[in-house]
C-alpha positions as CSV (number, residue, x, y, z in Angstrom):
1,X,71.3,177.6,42.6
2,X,71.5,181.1,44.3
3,X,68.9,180.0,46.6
4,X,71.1,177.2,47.8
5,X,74.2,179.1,47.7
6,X,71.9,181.4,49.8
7,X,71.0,178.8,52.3
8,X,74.8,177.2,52.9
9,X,76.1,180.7,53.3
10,X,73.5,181.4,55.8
11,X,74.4,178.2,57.5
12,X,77.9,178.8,57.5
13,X,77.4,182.1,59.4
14,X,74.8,180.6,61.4
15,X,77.6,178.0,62.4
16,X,80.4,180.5,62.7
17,X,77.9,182.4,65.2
18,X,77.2,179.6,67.5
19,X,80.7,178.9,67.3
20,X,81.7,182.7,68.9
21,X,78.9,182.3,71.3
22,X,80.1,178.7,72.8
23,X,83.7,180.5,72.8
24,X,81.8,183.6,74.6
25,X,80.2,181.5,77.1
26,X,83.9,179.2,77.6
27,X,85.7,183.1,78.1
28,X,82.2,184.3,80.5
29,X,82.9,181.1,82.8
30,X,86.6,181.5,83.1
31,X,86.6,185.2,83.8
32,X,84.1,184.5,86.6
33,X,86.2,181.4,88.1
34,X,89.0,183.8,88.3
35,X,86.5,186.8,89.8
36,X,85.4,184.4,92.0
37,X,89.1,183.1,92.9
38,X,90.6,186.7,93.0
39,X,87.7,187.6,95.0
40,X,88.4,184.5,97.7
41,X,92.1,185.6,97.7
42,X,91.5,189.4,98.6
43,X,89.2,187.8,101.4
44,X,92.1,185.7,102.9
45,X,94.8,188.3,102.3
46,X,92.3,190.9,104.6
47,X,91.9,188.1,106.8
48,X,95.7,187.2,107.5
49,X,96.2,190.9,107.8
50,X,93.7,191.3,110.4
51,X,95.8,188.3,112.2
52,X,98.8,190.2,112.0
53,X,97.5,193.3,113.0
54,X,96.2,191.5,116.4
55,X,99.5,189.7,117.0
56,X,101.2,192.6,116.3
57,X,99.1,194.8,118.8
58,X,99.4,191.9,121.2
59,X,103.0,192.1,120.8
60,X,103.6,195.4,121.4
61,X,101.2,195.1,124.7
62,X,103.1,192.8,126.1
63,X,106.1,194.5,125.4
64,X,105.3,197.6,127.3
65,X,103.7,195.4,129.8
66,X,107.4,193.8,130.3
67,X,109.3,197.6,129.9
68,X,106.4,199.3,132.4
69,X,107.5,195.9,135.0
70,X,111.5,196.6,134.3
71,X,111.0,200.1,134.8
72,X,108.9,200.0,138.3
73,X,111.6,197.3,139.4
74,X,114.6,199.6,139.2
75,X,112.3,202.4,140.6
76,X,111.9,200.5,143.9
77,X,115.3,199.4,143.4
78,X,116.6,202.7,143.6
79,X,114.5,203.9,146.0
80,X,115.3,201.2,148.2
81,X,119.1,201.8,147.4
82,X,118.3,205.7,148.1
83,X,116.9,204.7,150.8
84,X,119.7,203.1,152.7
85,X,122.2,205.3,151.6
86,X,120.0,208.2,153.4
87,X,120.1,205.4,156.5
88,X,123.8,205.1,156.4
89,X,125.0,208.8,156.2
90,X,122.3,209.3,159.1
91,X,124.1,207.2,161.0
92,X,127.3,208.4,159.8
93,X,126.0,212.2,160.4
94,X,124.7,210.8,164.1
95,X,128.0,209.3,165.3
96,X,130.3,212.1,163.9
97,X,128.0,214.2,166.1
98,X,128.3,212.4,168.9
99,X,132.5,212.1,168.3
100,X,131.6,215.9,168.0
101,X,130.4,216.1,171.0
102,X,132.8,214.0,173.2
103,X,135.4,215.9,171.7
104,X,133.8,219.5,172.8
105,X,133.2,218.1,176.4
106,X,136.1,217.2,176.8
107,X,137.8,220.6,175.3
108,X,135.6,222.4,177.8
109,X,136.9,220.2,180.7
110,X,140.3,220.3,179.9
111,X,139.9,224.3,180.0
């Protein structure tokens, strides 16, 4: 009778140990799903940040493209506005001159 009690005790942990290892090998395949999945997820997170970083560097580009073509307009802008106000009070300068000049002539001839 020991020998059987033996026997079905010995069964009963050999069944309670296949029992842990099918649970073992269930945990072992969803830990490495969720490896796997974590590991496919740090891959598209790096992969949208790497698409962000090259719109964003894009971005800014053309942004200094656009200030750098804003800024060179109202240079030539001003230098073309500099320009012709040099123009005009050369002129001005020129025919005071000349009114300068009528005006001494005829001072001298009057004398």
């Amino acid at each position: 009778m020991s020998e059987k009690m033996l026997e079905l005790h010995l069964n009963k942990i050999e069944h309670e140990y296949t029992n842990i290892t099918v649970w073992a090998s269930v945990l072992t395949i969803i830990f490495l799903v969720f490896s796997f999945f974590s590991l496919f997820k740090i891959e598209q997170s790096r992969k949208e940040i790497e698409d962000l970083r090259k719109k964003g560097k894009e971005d800014i580009d053309g942004t200094i493209t656009n200030a750098t073509n804003i800024f060179n307009g109202l240079r030539d802008q001003t230098n073309s506005t500099i320009d012709s106000y040099k123009e005009t009070i050369e002129n001005i300068i020129t025919e005071y001159q000349s009114k300068l000049d009528a005006i001494n002539k005829k001072k001298e001839g009057d004398e």
